[in-house]
SEMAR-450015 format. One record per residue (C-alpha): x, y, z. Coordinates in steps of 0.25 Angstrom, whole numbers. Layout:
N
- X Y Z
...
END
This chain:
52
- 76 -301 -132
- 82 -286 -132
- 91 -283 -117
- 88 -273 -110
- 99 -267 -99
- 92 -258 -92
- 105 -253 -84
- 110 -248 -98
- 100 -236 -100
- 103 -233 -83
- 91 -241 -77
- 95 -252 -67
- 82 -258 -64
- 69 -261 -72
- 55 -260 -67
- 42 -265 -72
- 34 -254 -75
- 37 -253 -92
- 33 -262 -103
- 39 -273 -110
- 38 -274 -126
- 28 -285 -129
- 34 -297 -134
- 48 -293 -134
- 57 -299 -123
- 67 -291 -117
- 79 -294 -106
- 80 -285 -97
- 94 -283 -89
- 95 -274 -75
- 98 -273 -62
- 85 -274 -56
- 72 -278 -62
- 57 -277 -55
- 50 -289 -53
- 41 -283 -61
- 47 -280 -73
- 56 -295 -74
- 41 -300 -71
- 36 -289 -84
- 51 -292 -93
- 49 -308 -90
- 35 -309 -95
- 37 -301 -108
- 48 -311 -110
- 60 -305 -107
- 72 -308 -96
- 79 -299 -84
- 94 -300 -83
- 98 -293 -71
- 113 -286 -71
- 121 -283 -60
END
């Protein structure tokens, strides 16, 4: 599954409003997360790593 590091392109936390890619799993790395969207990236498959 691809990695995305969210604090790379300036952003330090994700929110649930977008859309995942249908069958493709992604982890997501950040320093905050919503529920929402680890509730969203967790059905589609994927993973939350948080970073410090």
């Amino acid at each position: 599954a691809p990695v995305i590091d969210v604090s790379q392109f300036g952003y330090f936390k994700v929110l649930g409003k977008g859309v995942l890619p249908e069958n493709q799993p992604v982890v997501v790395k950040a320093k905050l997360i919503s529920k929402i969207a680890e509730k969203k990236i967790k059905e589609a498959g994927g993973a939350v790593l948080l970073t410090a």
